[in-house]
Each structure stands twice: as structure tokens, then as C-alpha cells.
Kinemage of the C-alpha trace (Angstrom):
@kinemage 1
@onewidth
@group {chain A} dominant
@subgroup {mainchain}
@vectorlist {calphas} color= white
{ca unk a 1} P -78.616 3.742 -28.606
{ca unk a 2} L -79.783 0.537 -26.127
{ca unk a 3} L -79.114 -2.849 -27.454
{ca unk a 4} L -81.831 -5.469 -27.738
{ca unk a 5} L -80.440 -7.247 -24.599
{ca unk a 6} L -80.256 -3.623 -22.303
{ca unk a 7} L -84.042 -3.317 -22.531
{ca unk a 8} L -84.958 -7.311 -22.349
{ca unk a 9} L -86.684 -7.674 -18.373
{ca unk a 10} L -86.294 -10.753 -16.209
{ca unk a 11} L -87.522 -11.457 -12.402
{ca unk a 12} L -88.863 -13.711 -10.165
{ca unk a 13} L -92.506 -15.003 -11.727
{ca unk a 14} L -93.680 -14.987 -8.129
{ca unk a 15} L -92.874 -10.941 -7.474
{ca unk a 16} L -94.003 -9.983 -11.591
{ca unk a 17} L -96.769 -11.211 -13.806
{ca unk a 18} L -94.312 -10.688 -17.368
{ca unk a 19} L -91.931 -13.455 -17.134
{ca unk a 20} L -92.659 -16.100 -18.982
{ca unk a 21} L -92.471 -19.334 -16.775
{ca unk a 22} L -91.079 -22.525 -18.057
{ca unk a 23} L -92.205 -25.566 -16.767
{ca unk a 24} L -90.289 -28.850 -18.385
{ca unk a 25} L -87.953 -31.751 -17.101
{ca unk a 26} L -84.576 -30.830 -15.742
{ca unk a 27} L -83.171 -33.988 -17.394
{ca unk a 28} L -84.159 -36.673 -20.512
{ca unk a 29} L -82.517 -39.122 -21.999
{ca unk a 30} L -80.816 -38.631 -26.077
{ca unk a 31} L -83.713 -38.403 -28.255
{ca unk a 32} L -86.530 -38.418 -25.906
{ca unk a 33} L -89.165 -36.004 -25.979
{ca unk a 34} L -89.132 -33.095 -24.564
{ca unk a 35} L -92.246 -31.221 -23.145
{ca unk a 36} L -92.384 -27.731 -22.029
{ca unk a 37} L -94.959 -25.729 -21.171
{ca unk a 38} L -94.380 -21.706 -21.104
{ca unk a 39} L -97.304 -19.986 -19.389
{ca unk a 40} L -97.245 -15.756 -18.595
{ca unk a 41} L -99.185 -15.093 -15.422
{ca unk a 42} L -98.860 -18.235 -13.250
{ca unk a 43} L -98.850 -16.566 -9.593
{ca unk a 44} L -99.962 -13.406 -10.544
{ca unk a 45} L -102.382 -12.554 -13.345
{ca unk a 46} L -101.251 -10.913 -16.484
{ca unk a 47} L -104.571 -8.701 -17.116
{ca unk a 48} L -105.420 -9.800 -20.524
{ca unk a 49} L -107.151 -6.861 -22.024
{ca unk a 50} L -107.199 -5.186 -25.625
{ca unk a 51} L -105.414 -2.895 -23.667
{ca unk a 52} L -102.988 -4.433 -22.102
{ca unk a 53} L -102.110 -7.988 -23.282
{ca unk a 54} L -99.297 -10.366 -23.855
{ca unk a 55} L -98.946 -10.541 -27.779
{ca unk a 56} L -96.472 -13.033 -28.189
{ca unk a 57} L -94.466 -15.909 -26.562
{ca unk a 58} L -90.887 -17.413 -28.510
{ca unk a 59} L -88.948 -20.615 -27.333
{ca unk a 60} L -85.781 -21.160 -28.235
{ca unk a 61} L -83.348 -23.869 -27.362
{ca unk a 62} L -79.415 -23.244 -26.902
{ca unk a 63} L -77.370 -26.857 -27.381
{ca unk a 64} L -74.488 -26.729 -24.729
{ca unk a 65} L -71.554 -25.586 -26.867
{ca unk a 66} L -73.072 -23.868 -29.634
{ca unk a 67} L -73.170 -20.040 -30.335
{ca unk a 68} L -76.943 -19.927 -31.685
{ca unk a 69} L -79.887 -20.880 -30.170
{ca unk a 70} L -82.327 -22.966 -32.061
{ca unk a 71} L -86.176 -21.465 -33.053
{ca unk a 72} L -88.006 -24.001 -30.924
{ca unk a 73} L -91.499 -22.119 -31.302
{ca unk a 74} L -93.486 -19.048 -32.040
{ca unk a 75} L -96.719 -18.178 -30.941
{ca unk a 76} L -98.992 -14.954 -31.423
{ca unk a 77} L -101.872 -14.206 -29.105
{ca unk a 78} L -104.384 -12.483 -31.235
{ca unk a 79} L -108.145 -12.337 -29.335
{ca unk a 80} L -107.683 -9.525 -26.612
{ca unk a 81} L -111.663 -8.877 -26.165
{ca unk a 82} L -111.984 -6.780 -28.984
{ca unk a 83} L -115.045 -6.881 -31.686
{ca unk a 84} L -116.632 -4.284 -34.194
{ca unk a 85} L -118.265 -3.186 -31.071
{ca unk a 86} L -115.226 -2.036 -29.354
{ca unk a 87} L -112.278 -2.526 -26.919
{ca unk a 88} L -113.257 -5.544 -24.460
{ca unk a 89} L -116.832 -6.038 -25.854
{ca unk a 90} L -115.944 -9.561 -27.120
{ca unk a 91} L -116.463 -13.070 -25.084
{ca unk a 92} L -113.137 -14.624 -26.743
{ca unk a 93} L -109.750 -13.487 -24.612
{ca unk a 94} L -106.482 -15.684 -25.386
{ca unk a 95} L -104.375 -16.987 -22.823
{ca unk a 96} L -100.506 -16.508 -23.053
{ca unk a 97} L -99.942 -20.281 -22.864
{ca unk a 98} L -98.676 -22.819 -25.266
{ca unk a 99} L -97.597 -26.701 -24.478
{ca unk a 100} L -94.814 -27.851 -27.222
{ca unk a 101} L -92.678 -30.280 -27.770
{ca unk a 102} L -89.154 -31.573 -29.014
{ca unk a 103} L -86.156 -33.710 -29.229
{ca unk a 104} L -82.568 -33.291 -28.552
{ca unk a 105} L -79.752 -35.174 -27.797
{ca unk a 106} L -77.470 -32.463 -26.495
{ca unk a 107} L -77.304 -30.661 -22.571
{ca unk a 108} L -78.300 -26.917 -23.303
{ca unk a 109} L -80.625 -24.030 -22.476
{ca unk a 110} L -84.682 -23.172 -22.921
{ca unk a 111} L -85.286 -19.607 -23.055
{ca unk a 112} L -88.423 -17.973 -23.649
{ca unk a 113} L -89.663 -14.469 -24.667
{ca unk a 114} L -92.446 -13.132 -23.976
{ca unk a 115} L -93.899 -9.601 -25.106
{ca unk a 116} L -96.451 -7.003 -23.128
{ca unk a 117} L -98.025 -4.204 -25.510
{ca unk a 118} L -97.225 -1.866 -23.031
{ca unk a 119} L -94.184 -3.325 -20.663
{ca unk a 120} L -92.309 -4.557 -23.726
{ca unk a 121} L -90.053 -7.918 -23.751
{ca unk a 122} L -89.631 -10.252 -20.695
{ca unk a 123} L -87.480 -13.164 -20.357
{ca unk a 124} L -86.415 -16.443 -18.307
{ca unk a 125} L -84.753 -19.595 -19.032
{ca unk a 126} L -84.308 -23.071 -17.536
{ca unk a 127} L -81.453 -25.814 -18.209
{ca unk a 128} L -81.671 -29.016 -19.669
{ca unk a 129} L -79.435 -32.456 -19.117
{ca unk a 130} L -79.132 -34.725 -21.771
{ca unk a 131} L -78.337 -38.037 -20.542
């Protein structure tokens, strides 16, 4: 049987329109805010279908040091085009986006999640410097 982690997909955001791309400061000082912004789809599109979709994006934060990574975030994407008249009949289509925020006053690791209907779980992550 595959572990979680054997079937979990990273790559290159520029080559594959899964990974979740993290966009947030490489260093802050102790206790300053932290904004990220994790976006699916940033050079290529992620079609966004009731087909195909991306359902869901988690951020988590890893201090430096510690064993478990912190719940920074989860979001579900729930308007794919779909209505009482059908698949893709609807005006309303979420975008796999999300802006949050937080404080820390220890070095670590963002890492987000993302999840495809049909290509399953993608991930990427970016470090963080305390000062």
C-alpha cells in the first residue's frame, strides 16, 4: 500500500498548472506579519471546470526545529460552473487563490497543498527567516 507522501506531486509551476505557488517574503522580523499568497495556475491555467477543478488549497507552517507543522489555513473551492441546469451552465467559477496572513517569531517552512479532482494532491514549499 502507497503512503500519503509516495502519491503527493511537486514540479516546477512554470512546466505544470497543479502546484500550488507561494508567493510571500523570504525574511521578517519576530512578530511581524506575514503575508502569503498561494495561487494554482499562475503561468499556466488550471482549467477550472465542474469537471476538472482544484477543490482545495491547505497552508501549513513548519517552525525550524519542530516535528509538526502548524495548520496555517484551509480553504475549499466550491463554485465549479455548475447549476440545476447542469455541468458548466453557471456564470460563478472560483479561483484557486487565497491571500492570508500570520505571525511568527521562529525561521521555518510554508508548505501548501493543493488538490485536483482528477490529478489528485500537489505540493510546494518556500522558506522563511525570522530575524
Amino acid at each position: 500500500m502507497a503512503s500519503l507522501k509516495e502519491v503527493i506531486m511537486s514540479d516546477d509551476f512554470k512546466k505544470e498548472k497543479h502546484v500550488p505557488v507561494i508567493e510571500a517574503p523570504a525574511h521578517v522580523k519576530k512578530g511581524e506579519k506575514v503575508k502569503v499568497n498561494v495561487s494554482v495556475g499562475k503561468e499556466i491555467a488550471h482549467p477550472n471546470t465542474t469537471e476538472h477543478h482544484i477543490a482545495w488549497i491547505e497552508v501549513y507552517f513548519l517552525p525550524s526545529g519542530e516535528k509538526y507543522p502548524y495548520v496555517i489555513g484551509k480553504y475549499e473551492f466550491q463554485a465549479h460552473g455548475a447549476s440545476t441546469q447542469g455541468p458548466n451552465t453557471s456564470t460563478i467559477y472560483s479561483e484557486p487563490e487565497v491571500t492570508i496572513s500570520f505571525k511568527t517569531e521562529k525561521s521555518g517552512t510554508i508548505i501548501a497543498y493543493s488538490h485536483c479532482n482528477i490529478h489528485g494532491l500537489w505540493s510546494s514549499q518556500v522558506d522563511l527567516k525570522v530575524e
